[in-house]
GUKE-862752 format. One line per 8 residues: number of its first residue (from 1); for each residue x negated, y, z of C-alpha. Coordinates in pm, whole numbers, plus 50000, padded with zeros to 5 digits. Layout:
REM GUKE-862752
NUM	X:Y:Z  ...
REM end
This chain:
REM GUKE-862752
1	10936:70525:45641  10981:70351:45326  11160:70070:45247  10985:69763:45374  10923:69967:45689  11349:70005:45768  11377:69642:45654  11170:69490:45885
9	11236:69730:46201  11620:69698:46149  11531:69302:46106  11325:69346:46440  11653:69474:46622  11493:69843:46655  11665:70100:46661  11630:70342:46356
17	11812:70668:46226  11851:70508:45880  12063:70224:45773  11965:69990:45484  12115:69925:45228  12094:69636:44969  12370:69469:44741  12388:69144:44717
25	12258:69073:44374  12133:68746:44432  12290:68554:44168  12348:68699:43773  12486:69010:43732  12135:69161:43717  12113:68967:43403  12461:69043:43221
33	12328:69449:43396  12001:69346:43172  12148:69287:42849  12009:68895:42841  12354:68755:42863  12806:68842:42902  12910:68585:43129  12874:68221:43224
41	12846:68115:42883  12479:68210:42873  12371:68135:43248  12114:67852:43060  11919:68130:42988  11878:68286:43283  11784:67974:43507  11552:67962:43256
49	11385:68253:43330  11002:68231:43529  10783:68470:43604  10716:68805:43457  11038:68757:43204  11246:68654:43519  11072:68983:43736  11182:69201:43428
57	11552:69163:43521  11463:69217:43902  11281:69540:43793  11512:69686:43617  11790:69640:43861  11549:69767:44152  11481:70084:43935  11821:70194:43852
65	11985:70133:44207  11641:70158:44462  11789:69922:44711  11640:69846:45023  11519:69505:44946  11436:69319:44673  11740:68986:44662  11545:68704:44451
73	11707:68382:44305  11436:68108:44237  11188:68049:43921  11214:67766:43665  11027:67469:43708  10747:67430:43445  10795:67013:43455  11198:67100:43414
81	11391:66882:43573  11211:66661:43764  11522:66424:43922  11607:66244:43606  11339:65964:43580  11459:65641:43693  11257:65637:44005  11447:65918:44092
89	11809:65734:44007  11697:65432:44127  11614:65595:44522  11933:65784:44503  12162:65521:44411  12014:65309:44736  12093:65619:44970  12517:65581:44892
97	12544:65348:45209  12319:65595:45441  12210:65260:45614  11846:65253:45615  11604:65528:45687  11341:65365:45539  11485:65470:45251  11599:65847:45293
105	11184:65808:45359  11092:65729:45045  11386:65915:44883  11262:66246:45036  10911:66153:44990  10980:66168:44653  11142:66449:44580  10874:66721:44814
113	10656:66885:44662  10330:66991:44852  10237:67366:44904  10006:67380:44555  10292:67163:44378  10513:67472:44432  10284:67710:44352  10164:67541:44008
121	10524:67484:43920  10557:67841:43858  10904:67878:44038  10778:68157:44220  10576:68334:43975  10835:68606:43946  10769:68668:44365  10414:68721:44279
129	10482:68946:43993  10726:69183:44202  10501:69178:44548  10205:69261:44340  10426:69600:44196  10663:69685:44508  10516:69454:44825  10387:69740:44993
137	10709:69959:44969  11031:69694:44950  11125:69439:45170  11139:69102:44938  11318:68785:45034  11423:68501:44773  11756:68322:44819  11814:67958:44791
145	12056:67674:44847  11966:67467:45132  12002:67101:45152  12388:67044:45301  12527:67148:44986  12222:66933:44815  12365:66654:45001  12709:66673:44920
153	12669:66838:44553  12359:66591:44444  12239:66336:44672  12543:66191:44797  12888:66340:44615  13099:66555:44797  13374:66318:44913  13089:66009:44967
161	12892:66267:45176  13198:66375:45406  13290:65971:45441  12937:65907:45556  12913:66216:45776  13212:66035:45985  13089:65667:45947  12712:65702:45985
169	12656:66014:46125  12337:65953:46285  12146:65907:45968  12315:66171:45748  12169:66416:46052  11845:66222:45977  11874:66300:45677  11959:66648:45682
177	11653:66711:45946  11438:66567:45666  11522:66759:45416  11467:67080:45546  11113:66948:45712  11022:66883:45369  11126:67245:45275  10845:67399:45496
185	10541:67357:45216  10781:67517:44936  10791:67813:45218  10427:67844:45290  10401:67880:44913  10667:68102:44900  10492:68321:45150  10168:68308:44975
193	10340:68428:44683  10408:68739:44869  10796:68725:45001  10865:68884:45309  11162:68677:45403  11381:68334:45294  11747:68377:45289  11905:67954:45282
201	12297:67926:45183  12454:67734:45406  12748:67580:45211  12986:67349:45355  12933:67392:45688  13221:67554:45859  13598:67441:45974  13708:67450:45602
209	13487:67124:45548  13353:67006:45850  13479:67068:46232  13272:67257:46464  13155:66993:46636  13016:66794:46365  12842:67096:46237  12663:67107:46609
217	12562:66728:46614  12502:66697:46273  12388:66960:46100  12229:67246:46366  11986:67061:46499  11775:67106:46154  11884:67439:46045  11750:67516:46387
225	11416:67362:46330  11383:67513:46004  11471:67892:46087  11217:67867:46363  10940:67712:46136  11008:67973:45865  10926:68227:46143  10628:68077:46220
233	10506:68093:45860  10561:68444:45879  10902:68482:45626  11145:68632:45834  11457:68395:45854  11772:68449:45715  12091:68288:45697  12406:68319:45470
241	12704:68174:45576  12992:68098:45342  13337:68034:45509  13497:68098:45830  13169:68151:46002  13334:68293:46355  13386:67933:46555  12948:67927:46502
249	12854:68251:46599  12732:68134:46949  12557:67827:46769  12363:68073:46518  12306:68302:46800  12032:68015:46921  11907:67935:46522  11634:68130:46530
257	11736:68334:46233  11676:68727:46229  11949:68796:46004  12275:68671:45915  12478:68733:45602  12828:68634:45547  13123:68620:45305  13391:68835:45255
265	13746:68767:45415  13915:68528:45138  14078:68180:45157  14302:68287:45518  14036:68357:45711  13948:68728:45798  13565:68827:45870  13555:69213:45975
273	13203:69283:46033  13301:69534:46323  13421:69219:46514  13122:68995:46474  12858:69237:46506  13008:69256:46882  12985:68900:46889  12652:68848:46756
281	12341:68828:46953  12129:69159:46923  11828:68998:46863  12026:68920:46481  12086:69189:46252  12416:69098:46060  12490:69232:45689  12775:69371:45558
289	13073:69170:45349  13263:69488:45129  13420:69244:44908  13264:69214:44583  13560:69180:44334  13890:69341:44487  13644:69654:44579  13354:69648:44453
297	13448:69493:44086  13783:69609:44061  13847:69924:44327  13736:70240:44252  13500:70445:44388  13678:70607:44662  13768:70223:44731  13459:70150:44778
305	13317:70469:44957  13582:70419:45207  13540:70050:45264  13145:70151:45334  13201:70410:45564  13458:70110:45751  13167:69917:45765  12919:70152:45886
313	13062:70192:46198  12971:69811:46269  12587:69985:46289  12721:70134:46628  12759:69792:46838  12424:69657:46689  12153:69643:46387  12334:69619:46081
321	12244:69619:45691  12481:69781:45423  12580:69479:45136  12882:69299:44944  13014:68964:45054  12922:68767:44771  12705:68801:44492  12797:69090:44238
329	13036:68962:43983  13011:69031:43640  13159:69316:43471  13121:69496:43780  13079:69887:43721  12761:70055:43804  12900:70378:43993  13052:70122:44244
337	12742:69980:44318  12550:70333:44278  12868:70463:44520  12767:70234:44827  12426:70307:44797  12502:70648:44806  12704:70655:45087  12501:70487:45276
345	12189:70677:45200  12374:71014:45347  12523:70829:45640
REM end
């Protein structure tokens, strides 16, 4: 059974002797692990990165650590940025008040891109590049922001977002529904690309920012939608949580999402994966969280083989896939990374 194979059966909630394994190297380590930059200072060039110059740091990630699945970030855009012509400014600026949905129309009309936009824009080149190599053998899914943190890092400002989540909260949910509707060609052309499966951050949305309850009126409703339709496309759907996900675990249990990846315990709140993998429905296959700088960047390796074998045992009340919390962090030393693999891979 290779790769792809224990991805998707462990994804399908079967039962398998094998456990996967994948760190979570969405993000830029694989390019400081590359050699194209040191730290934030040169992140520019990365994001800058499309197709087979942005698969080259993907490959040679893959090759030294042969994870279980391939953990994409996104392409960039051959028209650059395409949000800073006045048309743009001039539909944002009228959204502040989130009194008219006649105008989150035309602002979201604007700003989607149809299914051959996507694929001519060339931010999935690098998908096409790595399916056409490893498709038949790894399990690929690309990893993206989804549009609540849009909303409140972009479209509306964080504070002006919250305000309006509390004073017009039927249109920010219209809003939010028509955001990720418009998401839906960018995933059939992700899927024609070759991915396997879309993994959507979902910032901002637990009791640090928002109560439970507004999260359920507000902001399920269209994550709900959109995990569903991503299924239908044929990406398997899965969600990343950041922050105290445990109050939502019923409400992701009905997403629609086949997968659900979540921080590591920081900021007071604790999130052993033993605990929600109980909680979680078995029809979701949850990842694991081994904390990606007090372990995995700055513990050593019997740290971090200890920590895995912890985890493992959450692979005993349900399907479960070996990772780190949060993206690796720089500086982070290879025989910790090569050190969970391996433990897992003689489990």
């Amino acid at each position: 059974m290779n790769s792809k194979e224990l991805m998707y059966k462990i994804l399908n909630g079967e039962k398998c002797d094998k456990i996967p394994v994948t760190p979570h190297w969405w993000g830029l380590y694989k390019f400081q692990f590359g050699g194209l930059i040191s730290g934030y200072e040169g992140e520019r060039d990365a994001w800058y990165l499309q197709g087979k110059d942005l698969a080259e740091y993907d490959f040679k990630f893959y090759e030294k650590f042969k994870p279980d699945m391939f953990h994409l970030t996104t392409g960039r855009h051959s028209k650059g940025n395409l949000y800073m012509t006045e048309e743009y400014k001039e539909l944002k600026s009228k959204l502040s008040e989130m009194d008219s949905k006649e105008d989150i129309d035309k602002f979201v009309k604007f700003i989607t891109e149809t299914e051959d936009e996507v694929i001519q824009s060339g931010v999935f080149d690098h998908v096409k590049v790595i399916s056409d190599k490893y498709g038949n053998d790894v399990f690929i899914t690309l990893h993206e922001g989804n549009p609540v943190c849009r909303i409140l890092d972009e479209y509306l400002g964080f504070e002006d977002g919250l305000i309006s989540m509390m004073e017009n909260p039927e249109n920010v949910g219209y809003f939010l529904y028509k955001l990720y509707e418009a998401l839906i060609p960018r995933m059939k052309a992700l899927k024609k690309m070759g991915a396997h499966a879309y993994a959507g951050s979902e910032t901002y949305c637990t009791q640090d920012i928002i109560s439970p309850t507004m999260y359920r009126e507000l902001v399920f409703p269209a994550q709900q939608y959109f995990y569903k339709e991503l299924e239908k496309i044929g990406l398997t759907p899965i969600t990343y949580f950041l922050g105290d996900v445990t109050p939502l675990i019923d409400d992701i249990n009905k997403m629609g999402v086949k997968g659900l990846m979540v921080e590591e315990s920081k900021k007071g709140f604790n999130l052993d994966v033993i605990d929600i993998r109980k909680k979680l429905s078995p029809e979701i296959t949850l990842f694991g969280n081994l904390d990606s700088v007090n372990i995995l960047q700055n513990g050593t390796v019997q740290q971090v083989r200890e920590e895995t074998l912890r985890q493992l045992k959450a692979s005993e009340y349900g399907s479960f896939i070996m990772s780190n919390g949060c993206p690796i962090s720089f500086n982070t030393p290879e025989e910790n990374i090569a050190e969970m693999i391996k433990v897992v891979r003689n489990y």
